[in-house]
N, CA, C and O atoms as CSV, one atom per row, in Angstrom:
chain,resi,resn,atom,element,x,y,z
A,1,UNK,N,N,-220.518,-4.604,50.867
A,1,UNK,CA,C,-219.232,-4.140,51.351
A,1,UNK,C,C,-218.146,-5.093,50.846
A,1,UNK,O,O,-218.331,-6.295,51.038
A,2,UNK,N,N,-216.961,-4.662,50.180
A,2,UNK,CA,C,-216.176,-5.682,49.565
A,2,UNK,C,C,-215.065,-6.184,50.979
A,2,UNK,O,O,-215.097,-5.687,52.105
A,3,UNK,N,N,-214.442,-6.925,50.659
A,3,UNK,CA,C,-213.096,-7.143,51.209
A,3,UNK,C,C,-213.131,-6.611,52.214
A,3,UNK,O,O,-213.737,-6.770,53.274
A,4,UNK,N,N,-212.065,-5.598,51.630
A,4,UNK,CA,C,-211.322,-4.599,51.931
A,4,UNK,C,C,-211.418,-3.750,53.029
A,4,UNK,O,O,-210.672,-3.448,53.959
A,5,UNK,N,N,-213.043,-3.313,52.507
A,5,UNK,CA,C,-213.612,-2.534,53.418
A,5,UNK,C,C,-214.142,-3.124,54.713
A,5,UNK,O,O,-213.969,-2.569,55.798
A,6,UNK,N,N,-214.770,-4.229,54.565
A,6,UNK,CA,C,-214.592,-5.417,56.071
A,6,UNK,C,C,-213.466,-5.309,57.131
A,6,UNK,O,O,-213.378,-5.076,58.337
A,7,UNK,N,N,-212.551,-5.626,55.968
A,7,UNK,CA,C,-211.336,-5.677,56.955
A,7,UNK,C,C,-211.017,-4.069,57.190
A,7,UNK,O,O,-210.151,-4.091,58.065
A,8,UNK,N,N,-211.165,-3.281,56.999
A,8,UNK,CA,C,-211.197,-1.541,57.179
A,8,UNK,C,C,-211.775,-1.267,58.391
A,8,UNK,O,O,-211.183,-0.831,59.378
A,9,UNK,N,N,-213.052,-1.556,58.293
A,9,UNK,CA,C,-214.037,-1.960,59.774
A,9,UNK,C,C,-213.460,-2.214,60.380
A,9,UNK,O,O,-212.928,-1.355,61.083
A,10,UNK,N,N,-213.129,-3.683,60.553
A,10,UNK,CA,C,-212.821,-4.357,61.896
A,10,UNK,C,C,-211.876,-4.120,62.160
A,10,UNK,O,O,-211.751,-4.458,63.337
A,11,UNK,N,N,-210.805,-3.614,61.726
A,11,UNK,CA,C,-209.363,-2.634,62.473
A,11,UNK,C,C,-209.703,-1.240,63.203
A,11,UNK,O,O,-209.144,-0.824,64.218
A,12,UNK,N,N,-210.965,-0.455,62.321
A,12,UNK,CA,C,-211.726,0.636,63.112
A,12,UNK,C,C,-212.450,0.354,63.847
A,12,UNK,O,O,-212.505,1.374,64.535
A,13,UNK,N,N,-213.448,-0.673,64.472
A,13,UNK,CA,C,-213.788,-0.885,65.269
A,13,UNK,C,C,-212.910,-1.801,66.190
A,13,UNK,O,O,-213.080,-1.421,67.349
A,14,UNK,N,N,-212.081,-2.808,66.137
A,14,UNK,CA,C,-210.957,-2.825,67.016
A,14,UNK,C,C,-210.343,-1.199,67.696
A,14,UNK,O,O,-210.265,-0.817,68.864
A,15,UNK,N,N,-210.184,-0.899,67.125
A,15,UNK,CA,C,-209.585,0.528,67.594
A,15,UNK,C,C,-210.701,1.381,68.247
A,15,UNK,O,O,-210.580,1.464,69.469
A,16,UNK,N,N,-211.260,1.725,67.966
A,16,UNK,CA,C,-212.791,2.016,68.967
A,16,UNK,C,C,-212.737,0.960,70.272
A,16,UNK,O,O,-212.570,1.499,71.366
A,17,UNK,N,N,-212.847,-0.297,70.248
A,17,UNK,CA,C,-213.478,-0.968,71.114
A,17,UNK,C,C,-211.964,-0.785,72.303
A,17,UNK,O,O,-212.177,-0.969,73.502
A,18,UNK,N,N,-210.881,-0.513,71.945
A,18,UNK,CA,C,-209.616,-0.002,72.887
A,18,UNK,C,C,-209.799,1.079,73.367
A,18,UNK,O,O,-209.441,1.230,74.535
A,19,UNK,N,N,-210.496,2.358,72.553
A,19,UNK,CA,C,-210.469,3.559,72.971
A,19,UNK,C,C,-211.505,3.379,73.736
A,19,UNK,O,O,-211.499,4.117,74.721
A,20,UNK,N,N,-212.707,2.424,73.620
A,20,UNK,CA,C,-213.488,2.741,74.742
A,20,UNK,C,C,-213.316,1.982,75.875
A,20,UNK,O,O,-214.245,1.948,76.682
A,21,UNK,N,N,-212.106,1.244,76.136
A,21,UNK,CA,C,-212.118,0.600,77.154
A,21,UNK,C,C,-211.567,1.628,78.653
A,21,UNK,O,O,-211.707,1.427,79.860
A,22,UNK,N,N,-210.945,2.696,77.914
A,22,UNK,CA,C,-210.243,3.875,78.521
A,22,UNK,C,C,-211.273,4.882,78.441
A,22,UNK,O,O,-211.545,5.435,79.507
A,23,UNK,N,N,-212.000,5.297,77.255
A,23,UNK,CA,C,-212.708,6.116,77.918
A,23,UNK,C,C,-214.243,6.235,77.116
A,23,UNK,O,O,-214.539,6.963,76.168
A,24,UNK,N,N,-215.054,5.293,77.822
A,24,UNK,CA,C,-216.266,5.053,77.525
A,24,UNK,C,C,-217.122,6.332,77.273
A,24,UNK,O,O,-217.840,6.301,76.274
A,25,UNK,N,N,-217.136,7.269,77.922
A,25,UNK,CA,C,-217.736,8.442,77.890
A,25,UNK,C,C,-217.149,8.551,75.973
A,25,UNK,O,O,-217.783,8.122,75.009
A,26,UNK,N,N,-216.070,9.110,75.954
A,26,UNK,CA,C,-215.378,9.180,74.696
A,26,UNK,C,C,-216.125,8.619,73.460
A,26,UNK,O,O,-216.602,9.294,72.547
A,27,UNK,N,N,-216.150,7.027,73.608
A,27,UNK,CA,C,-216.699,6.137,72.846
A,27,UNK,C,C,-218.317,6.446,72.572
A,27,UNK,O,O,-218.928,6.254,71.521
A,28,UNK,N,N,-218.734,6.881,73.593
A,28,UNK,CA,C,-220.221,7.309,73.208
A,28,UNK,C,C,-220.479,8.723,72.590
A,28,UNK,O,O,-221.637,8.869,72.201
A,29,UNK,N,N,-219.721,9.704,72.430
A,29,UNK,CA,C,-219.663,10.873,71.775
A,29,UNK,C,C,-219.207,10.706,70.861
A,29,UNK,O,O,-219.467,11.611,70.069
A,30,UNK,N,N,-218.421,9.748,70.364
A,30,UNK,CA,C,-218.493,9.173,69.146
A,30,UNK,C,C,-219.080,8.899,68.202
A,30,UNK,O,O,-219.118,9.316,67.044
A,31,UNK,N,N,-219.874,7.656,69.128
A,31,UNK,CA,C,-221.028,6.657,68.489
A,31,UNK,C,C,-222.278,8.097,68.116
A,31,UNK,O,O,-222.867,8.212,67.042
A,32,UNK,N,N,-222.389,8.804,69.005
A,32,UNK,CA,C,-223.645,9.637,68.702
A,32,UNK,C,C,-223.436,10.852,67.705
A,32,UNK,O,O,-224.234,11.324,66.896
A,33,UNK,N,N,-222.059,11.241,68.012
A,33,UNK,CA,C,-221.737,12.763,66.518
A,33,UNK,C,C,-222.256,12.088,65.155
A,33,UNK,O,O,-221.962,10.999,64.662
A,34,UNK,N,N,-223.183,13.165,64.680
A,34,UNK,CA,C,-223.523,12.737,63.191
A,34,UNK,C,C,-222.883,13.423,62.255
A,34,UNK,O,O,-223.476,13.359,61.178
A,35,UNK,N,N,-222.060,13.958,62.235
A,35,UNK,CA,C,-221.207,14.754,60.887
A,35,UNK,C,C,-219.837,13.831,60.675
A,35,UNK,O,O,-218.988,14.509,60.096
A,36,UNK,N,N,-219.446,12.702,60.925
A,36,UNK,CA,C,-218.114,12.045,60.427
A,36,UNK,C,C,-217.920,12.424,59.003
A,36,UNK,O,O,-216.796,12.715,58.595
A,37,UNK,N,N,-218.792,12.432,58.355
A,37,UNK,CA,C,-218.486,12.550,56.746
A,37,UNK,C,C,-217.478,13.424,56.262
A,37,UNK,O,O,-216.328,13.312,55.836
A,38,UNK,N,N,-218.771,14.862,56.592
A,38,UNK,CA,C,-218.186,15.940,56.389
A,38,UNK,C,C,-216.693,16.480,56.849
A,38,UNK,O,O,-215.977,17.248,56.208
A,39,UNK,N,N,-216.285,15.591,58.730
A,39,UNK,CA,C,-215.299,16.104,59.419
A,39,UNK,C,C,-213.915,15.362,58.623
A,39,UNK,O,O,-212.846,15.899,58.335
A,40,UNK,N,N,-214.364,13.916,58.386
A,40,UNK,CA,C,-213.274,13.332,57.418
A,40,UNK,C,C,-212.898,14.160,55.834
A,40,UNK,O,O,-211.979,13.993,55.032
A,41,UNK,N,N,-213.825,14.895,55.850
A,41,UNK,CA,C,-213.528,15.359,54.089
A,41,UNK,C,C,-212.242,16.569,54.786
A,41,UNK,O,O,-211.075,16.811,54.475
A,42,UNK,N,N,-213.005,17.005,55.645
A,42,UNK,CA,C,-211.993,18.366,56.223
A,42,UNK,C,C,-210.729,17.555,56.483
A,42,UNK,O,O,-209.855,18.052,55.772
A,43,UNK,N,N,-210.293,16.652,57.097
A,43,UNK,CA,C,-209.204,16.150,57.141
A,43,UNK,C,C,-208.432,15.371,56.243
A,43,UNK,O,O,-207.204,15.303,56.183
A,44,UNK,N,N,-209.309,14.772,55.530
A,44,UNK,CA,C,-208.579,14.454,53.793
A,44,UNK,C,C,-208.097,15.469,53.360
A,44,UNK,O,O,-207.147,15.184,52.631
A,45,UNK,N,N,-208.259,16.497,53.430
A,45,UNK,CA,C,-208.185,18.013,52.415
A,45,UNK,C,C,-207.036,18.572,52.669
A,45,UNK,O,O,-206.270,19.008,51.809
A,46,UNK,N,N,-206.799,18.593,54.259
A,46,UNK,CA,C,-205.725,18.615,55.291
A,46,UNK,C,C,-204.387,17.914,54.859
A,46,UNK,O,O,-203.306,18.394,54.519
A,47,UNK,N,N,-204.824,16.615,54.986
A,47,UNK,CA,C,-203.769,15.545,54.970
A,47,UNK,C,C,-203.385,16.023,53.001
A,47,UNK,O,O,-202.183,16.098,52.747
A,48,UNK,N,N,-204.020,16.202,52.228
A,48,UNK,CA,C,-203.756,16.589,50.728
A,48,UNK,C,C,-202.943,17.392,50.587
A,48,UNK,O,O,-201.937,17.260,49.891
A,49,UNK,N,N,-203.466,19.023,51.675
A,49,UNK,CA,C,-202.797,19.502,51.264
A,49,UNK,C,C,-201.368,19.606,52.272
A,49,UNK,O,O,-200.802,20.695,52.374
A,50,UNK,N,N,-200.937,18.603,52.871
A,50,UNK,CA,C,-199.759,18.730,53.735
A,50,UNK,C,C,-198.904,17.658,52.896
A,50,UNK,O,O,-198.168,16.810,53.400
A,51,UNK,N,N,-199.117,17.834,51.638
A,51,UNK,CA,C,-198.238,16.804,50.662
A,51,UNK,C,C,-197.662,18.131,49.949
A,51,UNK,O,O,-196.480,18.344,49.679
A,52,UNK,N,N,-198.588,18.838,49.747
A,52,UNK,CA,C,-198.270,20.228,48.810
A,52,UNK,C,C,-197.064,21.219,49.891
A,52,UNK,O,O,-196.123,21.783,49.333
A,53,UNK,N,N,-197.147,21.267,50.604
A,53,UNK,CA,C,-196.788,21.867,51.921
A,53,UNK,C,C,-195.114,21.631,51.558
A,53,UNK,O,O,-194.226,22.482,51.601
A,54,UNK,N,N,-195.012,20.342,51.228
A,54,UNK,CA,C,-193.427,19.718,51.372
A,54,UNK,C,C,-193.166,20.212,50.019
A,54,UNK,O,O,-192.022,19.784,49.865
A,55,UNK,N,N,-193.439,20.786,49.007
A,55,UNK,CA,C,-193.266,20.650,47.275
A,55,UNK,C,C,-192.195,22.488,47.767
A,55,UNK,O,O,-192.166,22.977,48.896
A,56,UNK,N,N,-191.656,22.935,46.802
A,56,UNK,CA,C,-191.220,23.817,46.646
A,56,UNK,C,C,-192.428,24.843,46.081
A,56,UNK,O,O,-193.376,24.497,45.376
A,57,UNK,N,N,-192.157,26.128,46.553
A,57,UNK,CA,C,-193.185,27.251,46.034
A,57,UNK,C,C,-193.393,27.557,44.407
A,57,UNK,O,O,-194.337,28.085,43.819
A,58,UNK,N,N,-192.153,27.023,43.926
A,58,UNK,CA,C,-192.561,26.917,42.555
A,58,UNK,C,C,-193.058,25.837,41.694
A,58,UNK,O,O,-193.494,25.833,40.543
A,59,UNK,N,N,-192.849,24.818,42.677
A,59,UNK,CA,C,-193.919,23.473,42.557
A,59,UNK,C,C,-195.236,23.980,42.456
A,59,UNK,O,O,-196.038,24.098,41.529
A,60,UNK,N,N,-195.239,24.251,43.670
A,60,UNK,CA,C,-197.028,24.544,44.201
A,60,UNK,C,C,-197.107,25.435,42.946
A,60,UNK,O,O,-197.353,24.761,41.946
A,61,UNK,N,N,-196.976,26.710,42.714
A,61,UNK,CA,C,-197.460,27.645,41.861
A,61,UNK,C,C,-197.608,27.153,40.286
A,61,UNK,O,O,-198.410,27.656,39.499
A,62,UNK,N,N,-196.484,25.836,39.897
A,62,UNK,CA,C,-197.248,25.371,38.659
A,62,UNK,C,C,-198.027,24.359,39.256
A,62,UNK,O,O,-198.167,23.594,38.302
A,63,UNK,N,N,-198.443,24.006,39.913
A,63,UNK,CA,C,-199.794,23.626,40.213
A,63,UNK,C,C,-200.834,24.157,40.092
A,63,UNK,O,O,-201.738,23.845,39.317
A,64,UNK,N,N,-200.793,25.318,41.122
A,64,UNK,CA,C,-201.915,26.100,41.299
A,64,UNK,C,C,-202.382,26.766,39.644
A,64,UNK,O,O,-203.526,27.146,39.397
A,65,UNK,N,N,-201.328,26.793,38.721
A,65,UNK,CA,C,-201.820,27.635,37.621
A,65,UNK,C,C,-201.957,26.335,36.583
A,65,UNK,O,O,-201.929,26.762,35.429
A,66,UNK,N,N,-202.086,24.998,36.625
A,66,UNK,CA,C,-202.893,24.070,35.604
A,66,UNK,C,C,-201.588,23.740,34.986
A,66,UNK,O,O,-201.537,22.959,34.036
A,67,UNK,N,N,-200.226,24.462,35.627
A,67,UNK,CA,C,-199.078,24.004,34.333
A,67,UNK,C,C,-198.348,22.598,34.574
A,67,UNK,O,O,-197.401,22.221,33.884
A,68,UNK,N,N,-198.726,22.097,35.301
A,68,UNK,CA,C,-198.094,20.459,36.455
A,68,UNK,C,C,-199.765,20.217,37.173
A,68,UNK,O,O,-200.505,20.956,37.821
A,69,UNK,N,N,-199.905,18.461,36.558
A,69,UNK,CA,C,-200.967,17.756,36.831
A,69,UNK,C,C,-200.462,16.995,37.744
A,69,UNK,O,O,-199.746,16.058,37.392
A,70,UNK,N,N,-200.728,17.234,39.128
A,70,UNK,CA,C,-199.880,16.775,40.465
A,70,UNK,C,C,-200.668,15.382,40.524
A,70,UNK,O,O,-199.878,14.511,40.887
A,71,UNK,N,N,-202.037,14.834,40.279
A,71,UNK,CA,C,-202.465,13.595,40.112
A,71,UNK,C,C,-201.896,12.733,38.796
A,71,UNK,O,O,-201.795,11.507,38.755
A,72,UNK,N,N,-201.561,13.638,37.770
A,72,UNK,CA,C,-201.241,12.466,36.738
A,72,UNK,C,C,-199.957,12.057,37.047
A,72,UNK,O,O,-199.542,10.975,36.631
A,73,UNK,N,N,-199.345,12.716,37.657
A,73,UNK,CA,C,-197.950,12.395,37.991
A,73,UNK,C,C,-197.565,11.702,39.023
A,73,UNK,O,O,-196.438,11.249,39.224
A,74,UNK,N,N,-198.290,11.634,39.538
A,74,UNK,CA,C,-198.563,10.394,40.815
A,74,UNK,C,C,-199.105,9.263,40.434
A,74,UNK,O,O,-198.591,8.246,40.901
A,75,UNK,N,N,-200.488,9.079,39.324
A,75,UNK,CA,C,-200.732,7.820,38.994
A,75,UNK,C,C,-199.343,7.146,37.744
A,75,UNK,O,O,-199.182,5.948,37.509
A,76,UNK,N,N,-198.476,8.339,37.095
A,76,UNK,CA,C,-197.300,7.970,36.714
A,76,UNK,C,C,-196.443,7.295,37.195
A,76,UNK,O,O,-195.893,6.324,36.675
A,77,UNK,N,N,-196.157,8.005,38.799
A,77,UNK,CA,C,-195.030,7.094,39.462
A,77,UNK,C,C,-195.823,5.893,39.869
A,77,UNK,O,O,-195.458,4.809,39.414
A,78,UNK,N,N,-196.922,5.939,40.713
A,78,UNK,CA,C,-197.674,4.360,40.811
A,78,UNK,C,C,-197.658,3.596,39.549
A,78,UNK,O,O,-197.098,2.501,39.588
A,79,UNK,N,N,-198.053,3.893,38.704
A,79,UNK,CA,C,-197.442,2.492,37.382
A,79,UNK,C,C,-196.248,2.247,37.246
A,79,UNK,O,O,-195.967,1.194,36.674
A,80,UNK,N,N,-195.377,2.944,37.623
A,80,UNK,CA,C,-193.406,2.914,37.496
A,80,UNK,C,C,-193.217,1.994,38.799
A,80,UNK,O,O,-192.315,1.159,38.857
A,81,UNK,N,N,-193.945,2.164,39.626
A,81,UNK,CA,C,-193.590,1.229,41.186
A,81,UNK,C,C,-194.385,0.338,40.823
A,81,UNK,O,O,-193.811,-0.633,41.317
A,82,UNK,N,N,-195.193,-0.031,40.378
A,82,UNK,CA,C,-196.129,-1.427,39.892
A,82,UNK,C,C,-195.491,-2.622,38.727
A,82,UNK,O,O,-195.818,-3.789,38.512
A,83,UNK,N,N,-194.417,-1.712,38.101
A,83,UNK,CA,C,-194.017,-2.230,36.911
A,83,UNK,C,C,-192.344,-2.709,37.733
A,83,UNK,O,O,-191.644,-3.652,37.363
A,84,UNK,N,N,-192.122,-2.039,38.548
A,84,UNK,CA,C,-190.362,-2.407,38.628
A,84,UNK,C,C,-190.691,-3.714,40.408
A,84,UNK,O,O,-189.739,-4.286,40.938
């Protein structure tokens, strides 16, 4: 586990160990659900597409048709904010 992800943990389990101080029941339906994976992909997908949501309809639609690469243009502006 690098870094990063340590410190990722221990802010998520800080945050767990608050939520279960309120509601322990909670904290154990937690600890025991086995699908996090899958339920986080559904909410990545969510949170993705509520970026698209804000774009104009003719944004989205050269998206949707391959004519605007909505990732290259984002790792574009991230090198423009890395560089200034």
């Amino acid at each position: 586990m690098s870094r990063d992800q340590r410190l990722l943990a221990q802010g998520l389990r800080a945050y767990l160990e608050g939520f279960g101080r309120h509601n322990e029941n909670g904290l154990a339906a937690i600890a025991t659900y086995e699908a996090w994976g899958p339920l986080a992909v559904q909410v990545y997908e969510k949170r993705m597409a509520s970026i698209l949501e804000a774009l104009s309809l003719e944004e989205v639609q050269a998206i949707a048709r391959g004519r605007i690469d909505l990732g290259t243009l984002a790792g574009q502006a991230l090198e423009k904010l890395e560089r200034d």
